[in-house]
GUDRENPA-360357 format. One record per atom (N, C-alpha, C, O): x, y, z. Coordinates in steps of 0.02 Angstrom, whole numbers, plus 50000, padded with zeros to 5 digits. Example, Ala and Ser with C-alpha at 12.3 -4.5 7.8 and 13.67 -1.06 7.14 Angstrom:
<pts>
506604971650390 506154977550390 506604983550390 507124983450423 506424988850354 506844994750357 506455000250394 506705005750402 
</pts>
This chain:
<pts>
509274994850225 509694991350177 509384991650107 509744994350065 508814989350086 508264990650022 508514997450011 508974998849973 508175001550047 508525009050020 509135010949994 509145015349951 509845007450021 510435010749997 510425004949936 510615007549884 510264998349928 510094993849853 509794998749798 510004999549741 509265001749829 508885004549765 509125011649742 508855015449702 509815012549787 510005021749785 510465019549715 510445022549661 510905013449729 511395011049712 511065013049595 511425014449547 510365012249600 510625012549529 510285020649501 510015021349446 510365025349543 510255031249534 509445032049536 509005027649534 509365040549540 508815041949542 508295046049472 508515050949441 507685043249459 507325047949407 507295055049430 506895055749476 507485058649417 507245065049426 506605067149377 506535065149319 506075072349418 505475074849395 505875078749308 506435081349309 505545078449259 505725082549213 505115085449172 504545083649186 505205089449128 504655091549072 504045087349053 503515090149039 504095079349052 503815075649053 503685069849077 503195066449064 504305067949127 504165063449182 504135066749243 504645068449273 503415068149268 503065070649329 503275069049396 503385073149441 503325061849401 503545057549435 503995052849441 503795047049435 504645053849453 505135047449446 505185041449523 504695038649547 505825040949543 506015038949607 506175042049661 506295040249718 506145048049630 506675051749699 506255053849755 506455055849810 505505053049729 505125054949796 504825046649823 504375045649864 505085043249800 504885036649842 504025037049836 503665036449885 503755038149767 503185037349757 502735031549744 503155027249727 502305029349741 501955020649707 502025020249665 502035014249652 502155025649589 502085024049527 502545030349508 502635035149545 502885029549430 503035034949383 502595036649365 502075033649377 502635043249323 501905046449284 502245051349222 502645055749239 502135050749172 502335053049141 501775057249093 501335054049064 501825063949087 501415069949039 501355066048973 501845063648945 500755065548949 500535064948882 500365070848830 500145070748773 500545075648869 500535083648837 499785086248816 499695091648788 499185080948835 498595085648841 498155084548873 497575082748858 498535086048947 498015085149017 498125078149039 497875077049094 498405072949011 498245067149027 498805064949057 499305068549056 498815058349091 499635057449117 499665049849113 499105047349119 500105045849107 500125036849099 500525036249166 501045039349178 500165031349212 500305029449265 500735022749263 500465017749237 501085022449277 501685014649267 501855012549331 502005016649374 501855006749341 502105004749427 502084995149406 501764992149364 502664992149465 502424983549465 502694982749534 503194984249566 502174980049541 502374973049634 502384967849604 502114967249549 502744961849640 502794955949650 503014952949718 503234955549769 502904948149704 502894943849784 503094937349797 503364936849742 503204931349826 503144927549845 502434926349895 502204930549933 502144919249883 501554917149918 501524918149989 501954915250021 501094921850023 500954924050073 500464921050105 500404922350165 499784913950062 499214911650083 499504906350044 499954906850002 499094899950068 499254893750033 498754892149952 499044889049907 498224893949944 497824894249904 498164896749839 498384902449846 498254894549784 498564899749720 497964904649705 497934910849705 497634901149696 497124907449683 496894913649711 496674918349678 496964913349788 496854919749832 497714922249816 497894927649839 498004919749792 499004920549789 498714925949741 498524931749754 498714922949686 498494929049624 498044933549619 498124937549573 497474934449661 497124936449685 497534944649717 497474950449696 497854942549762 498074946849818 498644949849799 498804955249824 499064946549746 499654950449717 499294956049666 499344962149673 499014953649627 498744956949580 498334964049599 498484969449572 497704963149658 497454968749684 498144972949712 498174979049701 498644969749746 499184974349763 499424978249720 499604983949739 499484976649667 500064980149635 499554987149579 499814992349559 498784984749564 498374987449546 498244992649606 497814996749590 498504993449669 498224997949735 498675005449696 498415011049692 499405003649671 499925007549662 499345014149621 499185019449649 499145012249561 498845017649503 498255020249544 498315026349544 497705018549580 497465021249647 497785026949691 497565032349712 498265024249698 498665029549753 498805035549735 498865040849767 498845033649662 499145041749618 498475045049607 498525050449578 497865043349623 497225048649586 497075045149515 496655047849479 497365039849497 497325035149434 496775031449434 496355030449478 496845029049369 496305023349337 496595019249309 496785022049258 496885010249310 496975005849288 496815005549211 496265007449192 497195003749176 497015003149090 497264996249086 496814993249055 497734991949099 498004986749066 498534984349124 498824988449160 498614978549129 499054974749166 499364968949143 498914965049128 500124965649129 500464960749117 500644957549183 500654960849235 500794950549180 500864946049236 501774946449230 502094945349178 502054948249293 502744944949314 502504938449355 502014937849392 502974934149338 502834928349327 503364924049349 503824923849308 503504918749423 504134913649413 503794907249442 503414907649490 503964900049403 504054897549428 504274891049434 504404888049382 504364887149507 504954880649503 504494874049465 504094870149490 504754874649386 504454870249369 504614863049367 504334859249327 505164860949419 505164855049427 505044852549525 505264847949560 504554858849538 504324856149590 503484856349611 503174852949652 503294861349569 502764864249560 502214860349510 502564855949486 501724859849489 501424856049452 501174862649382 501234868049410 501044863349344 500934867749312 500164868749318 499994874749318 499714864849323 498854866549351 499014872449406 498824878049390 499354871549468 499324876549504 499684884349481 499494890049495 500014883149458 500304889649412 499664892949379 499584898949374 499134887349354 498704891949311 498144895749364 497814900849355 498174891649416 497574894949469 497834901249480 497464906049469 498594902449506 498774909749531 498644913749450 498454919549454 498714911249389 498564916449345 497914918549341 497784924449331 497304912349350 496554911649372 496444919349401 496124923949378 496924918749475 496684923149522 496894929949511 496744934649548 497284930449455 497614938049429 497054939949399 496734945049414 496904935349346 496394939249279 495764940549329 495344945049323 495764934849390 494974938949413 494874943849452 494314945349473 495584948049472 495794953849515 495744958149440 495434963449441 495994956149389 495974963049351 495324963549318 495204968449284 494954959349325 494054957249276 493804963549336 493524968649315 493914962749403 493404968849460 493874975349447 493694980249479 494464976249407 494674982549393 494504985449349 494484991649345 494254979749287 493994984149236 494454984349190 494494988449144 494804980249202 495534978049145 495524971949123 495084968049142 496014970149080 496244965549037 496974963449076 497384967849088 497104956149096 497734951949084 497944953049039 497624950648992 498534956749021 498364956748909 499374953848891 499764954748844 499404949948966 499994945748939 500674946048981 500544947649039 501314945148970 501384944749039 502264941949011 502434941948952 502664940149062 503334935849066 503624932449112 503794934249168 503684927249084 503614921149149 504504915449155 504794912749108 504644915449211 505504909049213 505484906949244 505014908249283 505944901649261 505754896049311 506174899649353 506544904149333 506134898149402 506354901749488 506344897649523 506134892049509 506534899349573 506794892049617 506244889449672 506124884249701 505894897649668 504994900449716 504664901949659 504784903849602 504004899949707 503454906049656 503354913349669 503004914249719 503494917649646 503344925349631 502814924749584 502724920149544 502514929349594 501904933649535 501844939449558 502084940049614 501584944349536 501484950849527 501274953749459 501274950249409 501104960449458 500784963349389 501274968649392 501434970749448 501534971149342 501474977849306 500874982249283 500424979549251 500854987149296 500074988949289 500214997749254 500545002049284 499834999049180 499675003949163 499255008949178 498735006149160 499135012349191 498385016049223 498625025349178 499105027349145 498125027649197 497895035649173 497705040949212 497215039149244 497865047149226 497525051049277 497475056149249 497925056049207 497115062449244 496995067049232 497745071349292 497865070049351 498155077249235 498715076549279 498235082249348 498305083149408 497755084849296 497535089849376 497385085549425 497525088649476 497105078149445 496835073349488 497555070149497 497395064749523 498085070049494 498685067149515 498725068349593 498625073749619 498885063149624 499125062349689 499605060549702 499815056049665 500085062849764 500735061949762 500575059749839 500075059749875 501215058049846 501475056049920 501755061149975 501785061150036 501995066349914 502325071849948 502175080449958 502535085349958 501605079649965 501255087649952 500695089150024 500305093950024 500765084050082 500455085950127 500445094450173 500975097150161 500285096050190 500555101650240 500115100050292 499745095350304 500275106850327 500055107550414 499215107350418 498895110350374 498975105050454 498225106250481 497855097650438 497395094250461 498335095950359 497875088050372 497675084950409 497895084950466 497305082150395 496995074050448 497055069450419 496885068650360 497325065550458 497465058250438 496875053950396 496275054950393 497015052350386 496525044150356 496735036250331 497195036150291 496505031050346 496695024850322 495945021250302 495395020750330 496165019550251 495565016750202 495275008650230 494685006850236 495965004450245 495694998350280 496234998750327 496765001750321 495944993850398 496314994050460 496874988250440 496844983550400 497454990650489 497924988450510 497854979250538 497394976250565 498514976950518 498394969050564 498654964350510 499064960350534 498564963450449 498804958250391 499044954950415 498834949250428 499964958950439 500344955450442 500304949150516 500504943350524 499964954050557 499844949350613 499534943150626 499754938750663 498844943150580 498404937650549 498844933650505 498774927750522 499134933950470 499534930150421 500054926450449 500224921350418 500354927950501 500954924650526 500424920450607 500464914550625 500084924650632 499684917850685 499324913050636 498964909050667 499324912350574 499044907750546 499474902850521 499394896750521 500014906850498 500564901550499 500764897250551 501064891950545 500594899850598 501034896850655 500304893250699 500404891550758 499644892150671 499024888350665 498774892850727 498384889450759 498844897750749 498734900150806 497954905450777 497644907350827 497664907650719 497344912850714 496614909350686 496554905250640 496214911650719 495314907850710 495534909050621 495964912150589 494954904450607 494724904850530 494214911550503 494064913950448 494054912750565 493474920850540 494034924750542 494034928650494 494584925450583 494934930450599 495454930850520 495614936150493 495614925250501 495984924650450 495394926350364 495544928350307 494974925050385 494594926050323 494454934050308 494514936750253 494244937150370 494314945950381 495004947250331 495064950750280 495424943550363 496094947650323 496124945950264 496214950250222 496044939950248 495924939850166 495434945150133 495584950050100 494884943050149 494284948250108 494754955950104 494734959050051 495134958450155 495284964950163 495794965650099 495744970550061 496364959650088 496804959450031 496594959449957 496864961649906 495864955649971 495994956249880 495214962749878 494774964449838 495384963949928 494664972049902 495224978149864 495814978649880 494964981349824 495294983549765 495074993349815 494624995649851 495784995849782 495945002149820 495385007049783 495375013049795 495005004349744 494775010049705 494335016349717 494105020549679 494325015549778 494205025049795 494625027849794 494485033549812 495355027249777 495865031449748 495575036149717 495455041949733 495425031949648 495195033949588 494815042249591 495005047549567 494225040249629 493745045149657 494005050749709 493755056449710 494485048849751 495025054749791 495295059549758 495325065449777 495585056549684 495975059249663 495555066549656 495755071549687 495035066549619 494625072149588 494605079549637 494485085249617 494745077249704 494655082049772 495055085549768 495575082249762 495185093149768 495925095549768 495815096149850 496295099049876 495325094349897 495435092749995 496105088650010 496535090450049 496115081049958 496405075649953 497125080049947 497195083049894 497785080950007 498215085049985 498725080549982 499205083549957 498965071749999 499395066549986 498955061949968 498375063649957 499145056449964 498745048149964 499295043149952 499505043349894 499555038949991 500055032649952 499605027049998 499245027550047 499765022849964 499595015449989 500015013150065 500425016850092 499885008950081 499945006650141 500184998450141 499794993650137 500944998150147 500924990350109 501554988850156 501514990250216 502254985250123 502584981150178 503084987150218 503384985150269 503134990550208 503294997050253 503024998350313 503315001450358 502324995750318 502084997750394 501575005550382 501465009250333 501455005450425 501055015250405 501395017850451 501275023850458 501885015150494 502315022550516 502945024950456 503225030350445 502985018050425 503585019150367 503205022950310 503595027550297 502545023650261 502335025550245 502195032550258 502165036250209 502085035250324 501875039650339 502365043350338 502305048550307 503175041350381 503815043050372 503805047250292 503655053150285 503935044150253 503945044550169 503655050950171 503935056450167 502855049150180 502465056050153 502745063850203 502695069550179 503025062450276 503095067650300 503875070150279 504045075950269 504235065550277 505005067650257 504875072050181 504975077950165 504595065950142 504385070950067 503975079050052 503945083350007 503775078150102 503235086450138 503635090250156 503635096250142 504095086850194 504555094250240 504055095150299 504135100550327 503545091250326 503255092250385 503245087350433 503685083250419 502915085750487 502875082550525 501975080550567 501425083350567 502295073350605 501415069750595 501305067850686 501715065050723 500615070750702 500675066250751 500015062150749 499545063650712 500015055250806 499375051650790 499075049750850 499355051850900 498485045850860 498385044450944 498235034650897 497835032250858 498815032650933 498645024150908 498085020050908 497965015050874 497565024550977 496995020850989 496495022550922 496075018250908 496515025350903 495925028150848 496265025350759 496045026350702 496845021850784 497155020250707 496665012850691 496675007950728 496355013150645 496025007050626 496184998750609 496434997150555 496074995350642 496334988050660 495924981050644 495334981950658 495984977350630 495644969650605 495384969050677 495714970650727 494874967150677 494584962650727 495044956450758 495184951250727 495234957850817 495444952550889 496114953050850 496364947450848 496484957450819 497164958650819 497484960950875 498094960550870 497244963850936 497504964450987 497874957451041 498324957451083 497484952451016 497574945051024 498134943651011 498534942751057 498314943150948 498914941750912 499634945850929 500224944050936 499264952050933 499904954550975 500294950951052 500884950651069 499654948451086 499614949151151 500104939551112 500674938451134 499944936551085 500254929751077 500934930251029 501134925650994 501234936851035 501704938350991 501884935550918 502394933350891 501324936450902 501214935250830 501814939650768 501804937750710 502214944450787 502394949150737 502904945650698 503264941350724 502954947350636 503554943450572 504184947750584 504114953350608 504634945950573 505494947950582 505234954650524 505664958950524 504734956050483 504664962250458 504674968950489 504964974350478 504094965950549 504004971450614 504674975050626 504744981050612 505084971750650 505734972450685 506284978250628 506594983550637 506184973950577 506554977350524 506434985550504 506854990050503 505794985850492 505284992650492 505634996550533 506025001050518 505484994650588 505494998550655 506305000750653 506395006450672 506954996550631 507554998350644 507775001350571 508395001650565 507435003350520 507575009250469 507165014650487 507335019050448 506695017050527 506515023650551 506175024650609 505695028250621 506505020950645 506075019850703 506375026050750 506065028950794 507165027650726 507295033950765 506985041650738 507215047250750 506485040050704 506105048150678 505655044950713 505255042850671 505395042750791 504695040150795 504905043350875 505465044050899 504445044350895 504235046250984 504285036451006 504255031050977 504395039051069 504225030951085 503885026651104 503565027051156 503885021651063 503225017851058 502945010451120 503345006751148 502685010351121 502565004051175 502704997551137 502974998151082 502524990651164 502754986951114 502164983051082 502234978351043 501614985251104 500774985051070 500824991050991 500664989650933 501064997151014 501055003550960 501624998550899 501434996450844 502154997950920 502734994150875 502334990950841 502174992650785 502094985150874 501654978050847 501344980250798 501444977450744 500844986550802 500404987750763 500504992050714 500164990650665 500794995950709 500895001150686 501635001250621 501655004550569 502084997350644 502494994550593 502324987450572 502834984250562 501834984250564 501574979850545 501634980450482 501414985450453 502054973350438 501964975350367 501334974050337 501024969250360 501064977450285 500484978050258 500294974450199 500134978750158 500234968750174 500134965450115 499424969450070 498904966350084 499324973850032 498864977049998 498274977250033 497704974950033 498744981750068 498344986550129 498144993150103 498404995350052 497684996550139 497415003750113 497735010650096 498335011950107 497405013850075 497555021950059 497665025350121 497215026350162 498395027550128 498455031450178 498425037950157 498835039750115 497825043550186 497645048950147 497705056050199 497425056350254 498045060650176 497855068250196 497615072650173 497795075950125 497015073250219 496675078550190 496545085250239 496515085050300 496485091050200 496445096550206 495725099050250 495185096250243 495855104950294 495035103450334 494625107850278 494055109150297 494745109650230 494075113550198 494055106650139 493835107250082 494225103150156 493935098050115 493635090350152 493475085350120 493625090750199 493345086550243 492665085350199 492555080550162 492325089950209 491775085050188 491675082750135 491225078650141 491895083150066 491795081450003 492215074750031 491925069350027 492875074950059 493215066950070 492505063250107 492215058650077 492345065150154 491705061450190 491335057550150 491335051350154 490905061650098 490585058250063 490845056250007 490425056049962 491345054649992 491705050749934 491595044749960 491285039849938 491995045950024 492305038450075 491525038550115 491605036650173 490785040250100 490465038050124 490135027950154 489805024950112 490225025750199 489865019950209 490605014050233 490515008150247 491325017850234 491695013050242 491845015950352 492065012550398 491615022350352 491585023250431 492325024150446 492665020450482 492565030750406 493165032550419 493305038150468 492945043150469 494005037550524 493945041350532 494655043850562 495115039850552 494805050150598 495325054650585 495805049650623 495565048550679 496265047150614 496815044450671 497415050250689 497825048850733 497445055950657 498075060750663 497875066650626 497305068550613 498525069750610 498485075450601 499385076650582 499895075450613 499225079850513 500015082050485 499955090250532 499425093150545 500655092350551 501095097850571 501435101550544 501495100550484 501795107150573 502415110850575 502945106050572 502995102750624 503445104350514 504065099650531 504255101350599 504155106950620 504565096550639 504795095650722 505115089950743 505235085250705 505245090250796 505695083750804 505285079850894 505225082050951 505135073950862 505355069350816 504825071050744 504435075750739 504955066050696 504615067050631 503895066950652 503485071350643 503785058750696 503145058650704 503085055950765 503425050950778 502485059650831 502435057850879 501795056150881 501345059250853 501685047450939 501365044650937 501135044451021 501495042751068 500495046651023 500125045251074 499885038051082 499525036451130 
</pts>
């Protein structure tokens, strides 16, 4: 449904100087600065996902900063989108979620440098975020081919932890794992980008990583397969599955592409279309570049969950 909303107001097409529009369902536009350089543009926003404003701003902010990452980018500047119910809300707490923005963009190496804010009936926040890439270090979503290997930068589970907590069911270590994982900042993007091994990279967010992965293989013209056991996961998220922890997101995921998928058990579903709140770099890389990715991504203990194909049917089959 999102998809035929967002078809509804046409598509950017790539041109002379916009590199990147919509039509490949990328994280960010990019547009040629005509000498080598390229301006990265992208915004998330959200509604509160944690009760804390400050981890709120925190976690929107690293999200939407993951986008210029994804492309092989570098963050330059970020403005706050901004709502909220100011006759229910107190305005002190409004300032903590801004608190927790400027201190997501202080570990990026940016400036808050201002922002636009209305009353709403919820609180939303999110950033708009400027960034820069060298266009040779540009990463796309859609340039994988046959023989990649998979990669995911942080494991799977957010969404699972986030909703057994709602529902008071998820330990406090188990819930704190998933926090720390949200507001850690994507920035080995940055450093990917430089690899011409690195042959896709998009983020990993409320799509799920089979919906993500969908994207990058439909946009390729190829096809993916994976073995679920080796896909990387939060600690005692198997739990949560097992106490049917999953958000009406799961469900949704799964019934916009779930028919390009082999079939899944209802542990693979659980996990695997799990929506992702500023979740990791989902990355393909090339095998003569394996090892330069290795030691980029040295010390985070990554490792292959799949392997891009020959396009086939189904899109993507899951062991």
């Amino acid at each position: 449904m999102l998809e035929k909303i967002l078809s509804l107001g046409g598509t950017a097409e790539p041109g002379p100087r916009l590199l990147v529009g919509n039509n490949s369902r990328d994280d960010a536009a990019v547009f040629d600065l005509g000498n080598g350089q390229a301006i990265v543009s992208t915004t998330d926003f959200f509604m509160p996902i944690v009760d804390d404003p400050f981890e709120f701003g925190q976690i929107a902010s690293v999200n939407a900063i993951s986008d210029i990452y994804a492309m092989g980018g570098e963050p330059l500047m970020a403005i706050a989108v901004f709502g909220w119910p100011l006759d229910k809300l107190p305005h002190e707490v409004a300032g903590r979620v801004l608190e927790g923005g400027r201190a997501a963009c202080a570990c990026a190496g940016i400036s808050l440098a201002g922002g636009h804010s209305i009353d709403s009936p919820e609180p939303i926040f999110g950033l708009a975020v400027t960034g820069q890439v060298a266009i040779e270090n540009l990463k796309r979503n859609d340039c994988a081919v046959p023989g990649c290997k998979l990669f995911l930068t942080k494991p799977l589970g957010v969404g699972l932890v986030a909703t057994a907590h709602k529902r008071g069911l998820a330990d406090q270590a188990d819930f704190q794992r998933a926090l720390k994982q949200m507001i850690t900042l994507n920035s080995l993007g940055a450093s990917l980008g430089s690899l011409p091994g690195v042959k896709a990279m998009t983020d990993v967010s409320g799509f799920g990583l089979l919906g993500h992965l969908t994207e990058m293989c439909e946009g390729s013209g190829v096809s993916a397969t994976l073995d679920s056991a080796r896909v990387p996961r939060l600690e005692n998220v198997d739990r949560y599955i097992d106490e049917d922890c999953t958000s009406g997101g799961t469900d949704r995921n799964f019934e916009s592409y779930g028919q390009k998928i082999s079939a899944l058990t209802k542990r693979q579903k659980a996990l695997l279309c799990d929506p992702q709140t500023s979740g990791g770099l989902l990355v393909a890389v090339a095998p003569d570049g394996l090892t330069a990715f290795e030691e980029a991504s040295a010390g985070l203990g990554l490792e292959s969950f799949g392997q891009i194909t020959e396009a086939t049917e189904p899109l993507i089959t899951v062991n």
